[in-house]
C-alpha positions in Angstrom: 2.7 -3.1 8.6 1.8 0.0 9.1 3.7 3.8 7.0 4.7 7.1 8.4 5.9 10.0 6.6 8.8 11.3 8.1 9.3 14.8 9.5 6.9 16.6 7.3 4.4 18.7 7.6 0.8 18.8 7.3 -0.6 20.8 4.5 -2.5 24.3 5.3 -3.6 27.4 3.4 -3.4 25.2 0.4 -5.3 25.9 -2.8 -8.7 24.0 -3.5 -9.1 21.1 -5.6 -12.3 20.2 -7.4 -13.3 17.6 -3.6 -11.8 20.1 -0.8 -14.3 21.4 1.6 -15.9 24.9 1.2 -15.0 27.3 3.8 -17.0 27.5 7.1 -16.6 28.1 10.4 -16.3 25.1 11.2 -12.5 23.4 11.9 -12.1 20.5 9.3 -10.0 17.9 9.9 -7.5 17.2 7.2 -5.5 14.8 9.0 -4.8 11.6 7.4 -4.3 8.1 9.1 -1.5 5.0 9.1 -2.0 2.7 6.3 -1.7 -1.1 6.2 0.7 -2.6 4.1 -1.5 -5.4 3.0 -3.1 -5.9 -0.4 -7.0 -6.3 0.5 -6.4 -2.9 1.9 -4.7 -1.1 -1.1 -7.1 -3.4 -3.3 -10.1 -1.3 -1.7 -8.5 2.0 -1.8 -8.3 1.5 -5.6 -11.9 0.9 -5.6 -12.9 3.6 -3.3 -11.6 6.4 -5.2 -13.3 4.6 -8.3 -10.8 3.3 -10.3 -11.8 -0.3 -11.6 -10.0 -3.0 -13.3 -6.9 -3.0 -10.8 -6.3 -4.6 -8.1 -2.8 -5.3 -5.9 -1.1 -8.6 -4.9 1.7 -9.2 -2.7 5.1 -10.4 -3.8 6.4 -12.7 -1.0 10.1 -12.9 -3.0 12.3 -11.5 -5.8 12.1 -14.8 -7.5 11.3 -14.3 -11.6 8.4 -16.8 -11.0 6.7 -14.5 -8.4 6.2 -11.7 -10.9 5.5 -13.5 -14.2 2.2 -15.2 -13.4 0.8 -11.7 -12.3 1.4 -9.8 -15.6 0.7 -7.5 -16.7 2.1 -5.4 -13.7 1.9 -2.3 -14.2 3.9 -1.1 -11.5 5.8 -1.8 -7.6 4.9 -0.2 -4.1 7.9 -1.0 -1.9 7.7 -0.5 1.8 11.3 -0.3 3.5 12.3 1.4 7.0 13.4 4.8 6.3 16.5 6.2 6.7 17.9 9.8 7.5 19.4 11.1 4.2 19.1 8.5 2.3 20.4 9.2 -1.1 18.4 8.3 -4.7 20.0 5.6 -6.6 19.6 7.7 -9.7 18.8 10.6 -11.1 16.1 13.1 -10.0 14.6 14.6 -13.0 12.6 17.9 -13.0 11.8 18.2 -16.6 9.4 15.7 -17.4 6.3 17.2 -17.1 4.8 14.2 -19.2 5.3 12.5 -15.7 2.5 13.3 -12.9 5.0 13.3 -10.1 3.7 15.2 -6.7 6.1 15.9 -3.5 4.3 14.7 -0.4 3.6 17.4 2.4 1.0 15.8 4.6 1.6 13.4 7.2 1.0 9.5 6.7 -0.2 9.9 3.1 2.4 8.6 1.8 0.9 4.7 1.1 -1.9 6.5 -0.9 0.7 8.8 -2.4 2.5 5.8 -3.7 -0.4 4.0 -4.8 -1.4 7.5 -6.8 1.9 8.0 -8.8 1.2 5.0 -10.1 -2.4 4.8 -11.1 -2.1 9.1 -12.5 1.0 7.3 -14.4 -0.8 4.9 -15.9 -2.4 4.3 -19.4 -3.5 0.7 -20.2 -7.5 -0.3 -21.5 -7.8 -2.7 -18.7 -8.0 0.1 -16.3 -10.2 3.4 -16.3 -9.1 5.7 -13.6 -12.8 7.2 -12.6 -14.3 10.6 -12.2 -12.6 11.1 -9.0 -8.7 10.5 -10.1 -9.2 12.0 -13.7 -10.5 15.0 -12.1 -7.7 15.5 -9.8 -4.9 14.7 -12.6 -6.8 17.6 -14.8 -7.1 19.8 -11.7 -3.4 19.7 -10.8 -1.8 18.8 -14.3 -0.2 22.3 -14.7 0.5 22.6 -11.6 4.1 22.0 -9.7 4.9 19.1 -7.6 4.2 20.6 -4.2 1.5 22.3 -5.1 0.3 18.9 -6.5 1.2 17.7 -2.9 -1.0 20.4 -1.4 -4.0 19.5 -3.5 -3.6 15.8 -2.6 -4.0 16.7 1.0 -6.9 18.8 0.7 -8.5 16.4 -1.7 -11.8 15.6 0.6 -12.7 12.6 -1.3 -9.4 10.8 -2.1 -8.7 11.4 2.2 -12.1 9.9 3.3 -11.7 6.8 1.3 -8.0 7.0 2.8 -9.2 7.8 6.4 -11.8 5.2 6.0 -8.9 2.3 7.3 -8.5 4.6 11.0 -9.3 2.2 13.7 -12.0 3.4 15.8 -11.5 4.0 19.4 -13.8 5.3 22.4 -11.1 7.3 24.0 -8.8 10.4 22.3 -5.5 10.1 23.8 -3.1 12.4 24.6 -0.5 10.9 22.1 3.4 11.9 22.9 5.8 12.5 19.8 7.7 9.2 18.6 11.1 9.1 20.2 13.9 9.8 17.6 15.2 6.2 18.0 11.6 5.0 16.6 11.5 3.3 13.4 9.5 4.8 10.5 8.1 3.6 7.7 7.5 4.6 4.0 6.3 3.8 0.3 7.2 4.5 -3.0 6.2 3.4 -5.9 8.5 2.0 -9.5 7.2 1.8 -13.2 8.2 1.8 -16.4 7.2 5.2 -18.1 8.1 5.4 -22.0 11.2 3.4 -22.0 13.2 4.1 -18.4 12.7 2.8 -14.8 11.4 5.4 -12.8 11.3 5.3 -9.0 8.2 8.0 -7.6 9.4 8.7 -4.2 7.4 11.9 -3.1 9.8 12.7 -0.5 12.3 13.9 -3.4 11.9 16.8 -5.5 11.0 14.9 -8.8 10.7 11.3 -10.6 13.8 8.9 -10.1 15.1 8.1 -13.1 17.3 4.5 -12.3 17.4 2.4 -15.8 17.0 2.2 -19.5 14.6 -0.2 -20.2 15.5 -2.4 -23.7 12.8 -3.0 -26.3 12.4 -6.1 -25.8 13.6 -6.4 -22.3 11.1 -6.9 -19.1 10.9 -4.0 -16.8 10.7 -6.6 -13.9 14.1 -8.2 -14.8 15.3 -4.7 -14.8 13.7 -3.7 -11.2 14.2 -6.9 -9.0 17.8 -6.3 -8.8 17.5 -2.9 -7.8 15.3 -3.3 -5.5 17.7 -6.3 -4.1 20.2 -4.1 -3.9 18.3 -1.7 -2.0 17.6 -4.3 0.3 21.1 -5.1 0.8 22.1 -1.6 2.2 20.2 -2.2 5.2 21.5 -4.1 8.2 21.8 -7.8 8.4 18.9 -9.5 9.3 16.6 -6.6 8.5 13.5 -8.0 7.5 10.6 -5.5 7.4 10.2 -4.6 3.9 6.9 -5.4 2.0 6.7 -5.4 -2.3 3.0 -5.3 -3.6 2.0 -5.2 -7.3 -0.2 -3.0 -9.1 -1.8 -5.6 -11.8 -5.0 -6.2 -13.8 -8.3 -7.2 -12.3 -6.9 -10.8 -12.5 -11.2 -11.8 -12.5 -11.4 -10.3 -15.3 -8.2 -11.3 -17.2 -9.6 -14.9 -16.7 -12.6 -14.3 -18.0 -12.0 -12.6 -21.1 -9.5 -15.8 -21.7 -12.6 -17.7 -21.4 -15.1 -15.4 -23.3 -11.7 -16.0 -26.5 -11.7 -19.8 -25.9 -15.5 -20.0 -26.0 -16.0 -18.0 -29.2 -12.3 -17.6 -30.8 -10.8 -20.4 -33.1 -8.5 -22.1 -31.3 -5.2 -24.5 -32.1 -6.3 -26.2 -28.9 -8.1 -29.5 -29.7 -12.1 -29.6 -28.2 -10.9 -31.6 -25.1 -7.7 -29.7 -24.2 -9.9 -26.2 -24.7 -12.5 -27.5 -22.4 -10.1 -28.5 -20.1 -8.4 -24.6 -20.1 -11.6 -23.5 -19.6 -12.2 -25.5 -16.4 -9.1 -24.0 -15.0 -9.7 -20.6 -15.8 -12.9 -21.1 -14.0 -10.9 -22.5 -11.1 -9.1 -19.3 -11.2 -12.3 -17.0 -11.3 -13.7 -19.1 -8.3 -10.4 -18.1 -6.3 -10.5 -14.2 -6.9 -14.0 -14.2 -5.9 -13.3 -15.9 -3.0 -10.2 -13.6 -2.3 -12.1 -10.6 -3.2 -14.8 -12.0 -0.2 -12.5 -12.5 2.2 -10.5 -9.1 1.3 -13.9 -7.4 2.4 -14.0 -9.7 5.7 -10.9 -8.5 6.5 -11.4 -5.2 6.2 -14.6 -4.8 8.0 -12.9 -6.5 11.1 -10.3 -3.8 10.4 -12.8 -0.8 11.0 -14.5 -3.1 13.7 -14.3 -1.7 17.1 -13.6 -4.2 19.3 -13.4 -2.3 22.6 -16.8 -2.5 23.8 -16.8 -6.4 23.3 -13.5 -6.1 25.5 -14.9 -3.8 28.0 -18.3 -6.0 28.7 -16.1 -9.5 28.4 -14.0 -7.8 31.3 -16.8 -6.7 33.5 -18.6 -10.2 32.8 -15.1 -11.7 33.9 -15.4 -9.6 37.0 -18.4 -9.9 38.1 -18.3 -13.6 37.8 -15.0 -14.4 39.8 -12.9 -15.6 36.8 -11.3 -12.0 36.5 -8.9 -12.3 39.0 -7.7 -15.8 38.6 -7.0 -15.4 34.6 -4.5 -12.0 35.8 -2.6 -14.2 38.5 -2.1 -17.0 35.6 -0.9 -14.3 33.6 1.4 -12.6 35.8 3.3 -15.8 36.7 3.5 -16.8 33.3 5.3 -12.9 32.0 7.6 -13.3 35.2 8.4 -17.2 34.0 9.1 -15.5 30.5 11.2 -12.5 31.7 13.2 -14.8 33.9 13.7 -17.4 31.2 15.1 -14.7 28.8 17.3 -13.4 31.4 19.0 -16.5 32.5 19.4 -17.0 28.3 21.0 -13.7 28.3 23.3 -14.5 30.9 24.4 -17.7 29.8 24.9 -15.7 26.4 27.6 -13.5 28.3 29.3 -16.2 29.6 32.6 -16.9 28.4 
């Protein structure tokens, strides 16, 4: 599913950070493109900007059981249909500066923005942020949330590896304004940051602060019903809301089980160690084959396709079969629009 950043506007005249272009006179294009909501593609972004040891999942429901077998999760990117005024469901803080929290003011970055807050957030050994993002967090650490913003839109590297998910296309259209009416999209990200729930919405003035999280409490027993409830304020039968989860590089989880089974004294007996072993290979073999087919789908994502179109078209022309395939298809859209009216009617009948 794809994101939008509602009403706001594209950053200019903002100042340099360490990876924004030199001046020329040439016009640079800091635009920024839709996002997928889909974790292959937030997977890669991670490793783009060259973070490693993190990775995303999806979470297909608020179940306990879909969260626990992914920890550690370090933190939530929720994508929900926005609305016009919608008010926090706690309290905005502006005086945590021990929070990395930047407002967003450039269009459509807000599913990099989200994925951001929480990495620049985040302090665990299984994951090193990279040259890239530690040199952006110095660059902008003193800095206040919308010139943080600013930075982040003018931050040539971070935007390429952003950009590099734009579908390719032959043609520039002339592209009209979305109608009012039109739905929009947007992400933000939760985590739990010394002690409290914090939701990092960048279309707020600061951090979210929602919850108190217990010492020995889980933050994702604290979360899932907030982000229920959030779901709950919507219409019935909305349904386009997507959670992901910012966890470990579950490869290497398994593997440094393995490595502690293989050369750690165990309680386990030799046969019931050998036998954890083979299933933690299992699970290596199936995030290497995820992590294969993440980059599969992702090349076909970047894949133009509209020259294979184009030439199958002409070849269906040229051939005779162009013509019959349209009239099949034709009769079958007018079957279809007269099957769904004579539905509707019967509907309105009393």
């Amino acid at each position: 599913m794809a994101e939008a950043l509602p009403g706001a506007e594209a950053s200019t005249g903002a100042e340099a950070s360490p990876g924004a272009e030199a001046a020329s006179g040439e016009e640079v294009d800091n635009s920024w493109c839709l996002i997928e909501s889909d974790p292959g593609v937030f997977t890669e972004l991670i490793r783009g900007f060259g973070c490693t040891g993190a990775q995303v999942e999806e979470i297909w429901t608020l179940d306990a059981d879909a969260f626990h077998h992914l920890e550690p999760i370090h933190g939530l990117i929720f994508l929900f249909k926005w609305v016009q005024d919608d008010k926090p469901a706690g309290r905005v803080v502006k005086d945590r500066d021990d929070i990395f929290f930047a407002r967003q003011v450039t269009t459509n970055a807000c599913a990099t923005q989200a994925l951001l807050s929480l990495l620049l957030n985040l302090r665990h050994p299984d994951i090193d942020l990279g040259n890239t993002l530690n040199g952006f967090k110095r660059f902008c650490q003193d800095l206040d949330p919308v010139s943080r913003g600013l930075c982040l839109g003018n931050e040539q590297k971070i935007r390429e590896v952003h950009n590099s998910f734009a579908r390719p296309v032959l043609f520039e259209l002339d592209i009209r304004p979305a109608p009012p009416d039109d739905d929009i999209y947007h992400f933000v990200g939760y985590m739990p940051i010394k002690g409290r729930l914090f939701e990092l919405d960048g279309l707020h003035e600061g951090p979210i602060e929602l919850a108190e999280i217990g010492k020995k409490q889980n933050w994702l027993d604290v979360v899932r019903p907030i982000i229920e409830a959030r779901m709950q304020r919507y219409s019935v039968g909305e349904i386009h809301f997507n959670l992901m989860a910012l966890v470990s590089d579950r490869q290497r989880c398994y593997e440094r089980q393995i490595q502690l089974l293989v050369h750690q004294p165990s309680p386990l007996s030799h046969s019931e160690r050998q036998a954890e072993i083979a299933s933690l290979r299992t699970y290596v073999k199936f995030e290497q084959d995820k992590k294969r087919r993440y980059r599969q789908e992702n090349l076909r994502r970047r894949h133009n396709y509209l020259p294979f179109i184009v030439e199958l078209l002409k070849q269906l022309g040229e051939t005779g079969q162009l013509m019959p395939i349209y009239e099949k298809a034709k009769q079958r859209a007018l079957q279809s629009q007269a099957s769904a009216s004579q539905k509707a009617k019967q509907a309105k009948a009393p």
